[in-house]
C-alpha positions as CSV (number, residue, x, y, z in Angstrom):
1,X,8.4,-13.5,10.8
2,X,9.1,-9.9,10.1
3,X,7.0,-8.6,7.5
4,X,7.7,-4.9,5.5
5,X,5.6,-3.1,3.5
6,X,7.4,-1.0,0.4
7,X,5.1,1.3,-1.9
8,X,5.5,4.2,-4.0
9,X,4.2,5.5,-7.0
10,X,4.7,3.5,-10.3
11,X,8.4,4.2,-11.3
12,X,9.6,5.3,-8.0
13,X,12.1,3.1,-7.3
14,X,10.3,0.2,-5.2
15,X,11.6,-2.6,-6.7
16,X,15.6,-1.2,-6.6
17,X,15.3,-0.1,-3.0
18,X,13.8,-4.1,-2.4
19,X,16.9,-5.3,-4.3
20,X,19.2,-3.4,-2.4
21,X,18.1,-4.1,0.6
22,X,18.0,-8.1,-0.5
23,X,21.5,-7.6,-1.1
24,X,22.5,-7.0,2.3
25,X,20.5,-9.5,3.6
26,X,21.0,-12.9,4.1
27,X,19.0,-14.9,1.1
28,X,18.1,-18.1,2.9
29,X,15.8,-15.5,5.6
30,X,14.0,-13.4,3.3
31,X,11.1,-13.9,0.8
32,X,9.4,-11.4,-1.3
33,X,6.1,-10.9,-2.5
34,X,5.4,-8.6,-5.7
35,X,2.2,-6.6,-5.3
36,X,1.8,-7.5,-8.9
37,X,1.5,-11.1,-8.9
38,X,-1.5,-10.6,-7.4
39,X,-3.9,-8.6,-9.6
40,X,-7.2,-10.4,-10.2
41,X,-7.8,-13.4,-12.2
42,X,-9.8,-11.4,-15.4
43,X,-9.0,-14.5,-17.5
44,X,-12.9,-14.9,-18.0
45,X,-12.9,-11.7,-19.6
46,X,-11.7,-10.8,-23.4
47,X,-8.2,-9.5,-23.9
48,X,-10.3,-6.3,-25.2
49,X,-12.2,-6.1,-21.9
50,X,-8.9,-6.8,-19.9
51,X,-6.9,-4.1,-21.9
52,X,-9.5,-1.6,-20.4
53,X,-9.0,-3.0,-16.9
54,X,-7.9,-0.1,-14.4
55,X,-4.6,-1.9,-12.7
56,X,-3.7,1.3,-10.5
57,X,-6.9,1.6,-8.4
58,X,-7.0,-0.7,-5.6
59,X,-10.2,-3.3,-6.9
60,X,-7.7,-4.7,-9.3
61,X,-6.1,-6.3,-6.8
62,X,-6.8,-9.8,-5.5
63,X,-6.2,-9.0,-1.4
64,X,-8.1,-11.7,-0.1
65,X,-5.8,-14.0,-1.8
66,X,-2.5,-11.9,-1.1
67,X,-4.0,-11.6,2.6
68,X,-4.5,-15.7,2.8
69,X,-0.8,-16.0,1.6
70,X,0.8,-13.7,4.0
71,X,-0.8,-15.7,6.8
72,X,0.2,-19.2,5.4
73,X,3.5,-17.9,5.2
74,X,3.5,-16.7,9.2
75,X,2.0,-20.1,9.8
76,X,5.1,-21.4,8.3
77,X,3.3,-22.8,5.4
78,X,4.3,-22.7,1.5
79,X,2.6,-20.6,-1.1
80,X,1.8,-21.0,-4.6
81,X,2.2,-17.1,-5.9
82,X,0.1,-16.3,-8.9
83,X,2.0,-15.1,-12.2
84,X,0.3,-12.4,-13.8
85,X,1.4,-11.7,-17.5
86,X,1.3,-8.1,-18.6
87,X,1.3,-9.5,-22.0
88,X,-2.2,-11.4,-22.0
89,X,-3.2,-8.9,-18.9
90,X,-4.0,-12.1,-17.3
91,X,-2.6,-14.4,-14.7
92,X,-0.8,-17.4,-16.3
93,X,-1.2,-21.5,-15.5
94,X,1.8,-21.6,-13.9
95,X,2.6,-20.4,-10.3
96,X,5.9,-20.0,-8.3
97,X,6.4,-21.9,-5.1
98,X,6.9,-19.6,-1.9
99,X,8.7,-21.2,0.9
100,X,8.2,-19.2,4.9
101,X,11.5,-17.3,5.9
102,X,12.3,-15.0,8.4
103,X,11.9,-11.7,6.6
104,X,8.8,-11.2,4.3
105,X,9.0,-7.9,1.7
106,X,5.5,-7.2,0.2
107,X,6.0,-4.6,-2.5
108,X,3.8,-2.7,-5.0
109,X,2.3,0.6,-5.6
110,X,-1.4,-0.3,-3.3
111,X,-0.3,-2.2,-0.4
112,X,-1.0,0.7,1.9
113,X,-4.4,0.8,0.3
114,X,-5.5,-2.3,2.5
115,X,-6.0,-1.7,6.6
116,X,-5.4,-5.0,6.6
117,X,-2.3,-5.3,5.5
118,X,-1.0,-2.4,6.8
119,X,-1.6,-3.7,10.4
120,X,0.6,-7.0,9.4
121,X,3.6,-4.6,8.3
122,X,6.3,-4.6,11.7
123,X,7.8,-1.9,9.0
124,X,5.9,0.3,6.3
125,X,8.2,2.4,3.7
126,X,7.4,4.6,1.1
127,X,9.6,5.5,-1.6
128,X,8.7,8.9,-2.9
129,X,10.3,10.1,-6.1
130,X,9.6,12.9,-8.4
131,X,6.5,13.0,-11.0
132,X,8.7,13.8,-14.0
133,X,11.4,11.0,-12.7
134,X,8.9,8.3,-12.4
135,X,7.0,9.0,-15.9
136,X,10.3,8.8,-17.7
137,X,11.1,5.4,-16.2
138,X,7.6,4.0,-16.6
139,X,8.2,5.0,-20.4
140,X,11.3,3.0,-20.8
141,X,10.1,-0.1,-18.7
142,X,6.6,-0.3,-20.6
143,X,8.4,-0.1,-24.2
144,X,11.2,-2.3,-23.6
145,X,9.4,-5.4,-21.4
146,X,5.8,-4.6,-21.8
147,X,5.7,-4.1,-25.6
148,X,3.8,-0.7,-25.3
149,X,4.7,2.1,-27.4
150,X,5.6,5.9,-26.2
151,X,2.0,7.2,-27.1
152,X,0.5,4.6,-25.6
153,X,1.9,4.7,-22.4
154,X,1.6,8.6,-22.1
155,X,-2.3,8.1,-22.9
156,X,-2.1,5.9,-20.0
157,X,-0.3,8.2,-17.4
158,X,-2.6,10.8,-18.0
159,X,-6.2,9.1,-18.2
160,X,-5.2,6.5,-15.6
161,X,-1.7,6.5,-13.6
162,X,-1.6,10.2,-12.8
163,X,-5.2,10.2,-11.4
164,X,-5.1,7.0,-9.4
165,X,-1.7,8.3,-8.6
166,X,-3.1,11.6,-6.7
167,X,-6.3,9.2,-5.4
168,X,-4.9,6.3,-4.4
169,X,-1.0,5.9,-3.7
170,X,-0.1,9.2,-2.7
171,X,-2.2,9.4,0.1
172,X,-0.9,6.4,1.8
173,X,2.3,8.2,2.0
174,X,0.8,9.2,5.5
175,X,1.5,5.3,6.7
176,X,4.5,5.1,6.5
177,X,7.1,4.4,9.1
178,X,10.0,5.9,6.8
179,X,10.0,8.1,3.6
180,X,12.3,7.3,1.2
181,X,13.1,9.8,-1.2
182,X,14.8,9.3,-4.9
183,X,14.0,5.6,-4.3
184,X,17.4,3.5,-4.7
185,X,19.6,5.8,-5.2
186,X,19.2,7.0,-1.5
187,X,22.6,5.2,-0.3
188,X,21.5,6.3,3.4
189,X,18.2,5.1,3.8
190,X,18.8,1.8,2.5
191,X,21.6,1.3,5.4
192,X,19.1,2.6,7.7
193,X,16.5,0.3,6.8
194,X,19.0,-2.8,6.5
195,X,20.5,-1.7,10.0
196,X,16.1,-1.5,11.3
197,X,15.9,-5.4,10.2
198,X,18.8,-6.6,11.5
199,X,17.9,-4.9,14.7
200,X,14.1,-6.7,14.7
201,X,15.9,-10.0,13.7
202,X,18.3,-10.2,16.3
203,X,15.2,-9.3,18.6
């Protein structure tokens, strides 16, 4: 199993450079796993104390269990991945079956935060995109699938994504086996990356 690690600052383009990269990949050999899926389970807590819940530094994530599935997964075994609910800010009954394939993406803004999981990536990318770019699309996806409002998430960026930003994900930039910059719309580092897999695979 090749595994590859994608991060980047919220809004950077992660999750279009992953698609794009699916897309020129065969489907039946790749899984991916959403950073996101695996924030902790706060379900204990009140949706008052969950709202307050810091989701950009690196203790709201569940690594231990992200860690366990990775391994399952290189053992050839299926997965039950958490789904988390930015609604309820809390994970939901329901889980999504993971089946072992031959590429494994793990994506989200912290996965360089773990030494752990940096030493399973064969390839670690960062997708680095401009501050201004990245609030202006974390505005529109917050409003239109979170339910947040404009002031809202602005509060937001600038009590709690901007810092953890400049703390936390940033730094991990240093990581990285490739730098992608403007995120998906970098036509030439996608075929670059697609070409780097299919090179590993055929090894």
């Amino acid at each position: 199993m090749i595994i590859i690690g994608i991060a980047g600052g919220t809004g950077s383009g992660k999750t279009t450079v992953v698609t794009k990269i699916a897309k020129n990949l065969p489907e039946e050999n790749l899984t991916i796993l959403p950073q996101d899926a695996y924030y902790k389970d706060n379900s204990a807590l009140t949706f008052d104390e969950r709202k307050k819940i810091n989701y950009d530094h690196p203790n709201s994530i569940d690594f231990d269990l992200l860690l366990k599935h990775i391994k399952s997964l290189q053992k050839g075994k299926e997965i039950h991945q958490p789904i988390y609910s930015y609604i309820t800010h809390s994970r939901s009954d329901d889980y999504k079956v993971v089946h072992p394939k031959e590429i494994l993406i793990v994506e989200g803004i912290l996965v360089f935060t773990s030494e752990q999981l940096r030493k399973l990536c064969d390839i670690k990318i960062f997708v680095h995109t401009d501050a201004d770019d990245r609030l202006i699309r974390r505005i529109r996806r917050d409003i239109t699938e979170r339910g947040r409002d404009v002031s809202e998430v602005l509060n937001r960026y600038e009590k709690t994504l901007k810092p953890m930003h400049n703390q936390f994900i940033e730094p991990t930039m240093k990581y990285a086996d490739m730098i992608v910059p403007i995120g998906g719309e970098n036509k030439v580092a996608i075929d670059i990356l697609v070409s780097m897999i299919k090179e590993k695979i055929g090894k």
